[in-house]
C-alpha positions in Angstrom: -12.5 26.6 11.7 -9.3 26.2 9.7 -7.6 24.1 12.2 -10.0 21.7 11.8 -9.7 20.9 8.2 -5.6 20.4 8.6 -5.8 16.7 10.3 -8.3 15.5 7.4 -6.1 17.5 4.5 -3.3 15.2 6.3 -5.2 12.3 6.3 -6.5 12.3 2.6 -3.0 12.6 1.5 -2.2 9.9 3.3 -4.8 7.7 2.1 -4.0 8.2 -1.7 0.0 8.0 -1.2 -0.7 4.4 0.3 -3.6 3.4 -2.4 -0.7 4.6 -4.9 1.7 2.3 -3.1 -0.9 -1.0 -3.0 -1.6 -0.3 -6.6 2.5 -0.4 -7.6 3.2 -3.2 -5.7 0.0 -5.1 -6.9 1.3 -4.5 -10.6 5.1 -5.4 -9.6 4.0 -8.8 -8.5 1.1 -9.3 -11.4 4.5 -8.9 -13.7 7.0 -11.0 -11.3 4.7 -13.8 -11.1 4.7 -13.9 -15.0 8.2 -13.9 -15.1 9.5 -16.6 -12.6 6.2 -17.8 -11.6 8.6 -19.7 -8.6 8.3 -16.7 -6.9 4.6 -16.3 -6.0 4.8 -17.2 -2.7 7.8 -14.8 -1.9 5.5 -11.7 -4.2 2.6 -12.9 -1.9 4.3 -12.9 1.4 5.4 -9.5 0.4 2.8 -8.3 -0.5 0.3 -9.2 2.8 3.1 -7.4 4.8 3.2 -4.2 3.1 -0.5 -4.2 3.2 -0.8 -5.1 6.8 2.1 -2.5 7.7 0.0 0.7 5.6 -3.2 -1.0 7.2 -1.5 0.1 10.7 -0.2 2.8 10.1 -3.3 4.4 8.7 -4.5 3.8 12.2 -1.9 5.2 14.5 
């Protein structure tokens, strides 16, 4: 019965390190784009690639 609950332990921490992760870079581009608002598509592009990369590897 213990085995069982190691693989969703695992995957719980996995899930909140990457929600940390979305949330940082979410905020780093929020305060980019303010800054040099020339960079928005760059802080986009980014961003959409990070997320699709965690989006993956959540499923692999």
């Amino acid at each position: 019965m213990c085995t069982d609950l190691i693989p969703m332990a695992a995957s719980v921490s996995v899930s909140i390190n990457s929600q940390l992760l979305i949330a940082l870079c979410s905020l780093f581009a929020g305060i980019a784009i303010f800054v040099k608002p020339r960079l928005l598509s760059y802080i986009v592009g980014g961003y959409l690639i990070v997320v699709g990369a965690l989006g993956l590897l959540s499923h692999l």
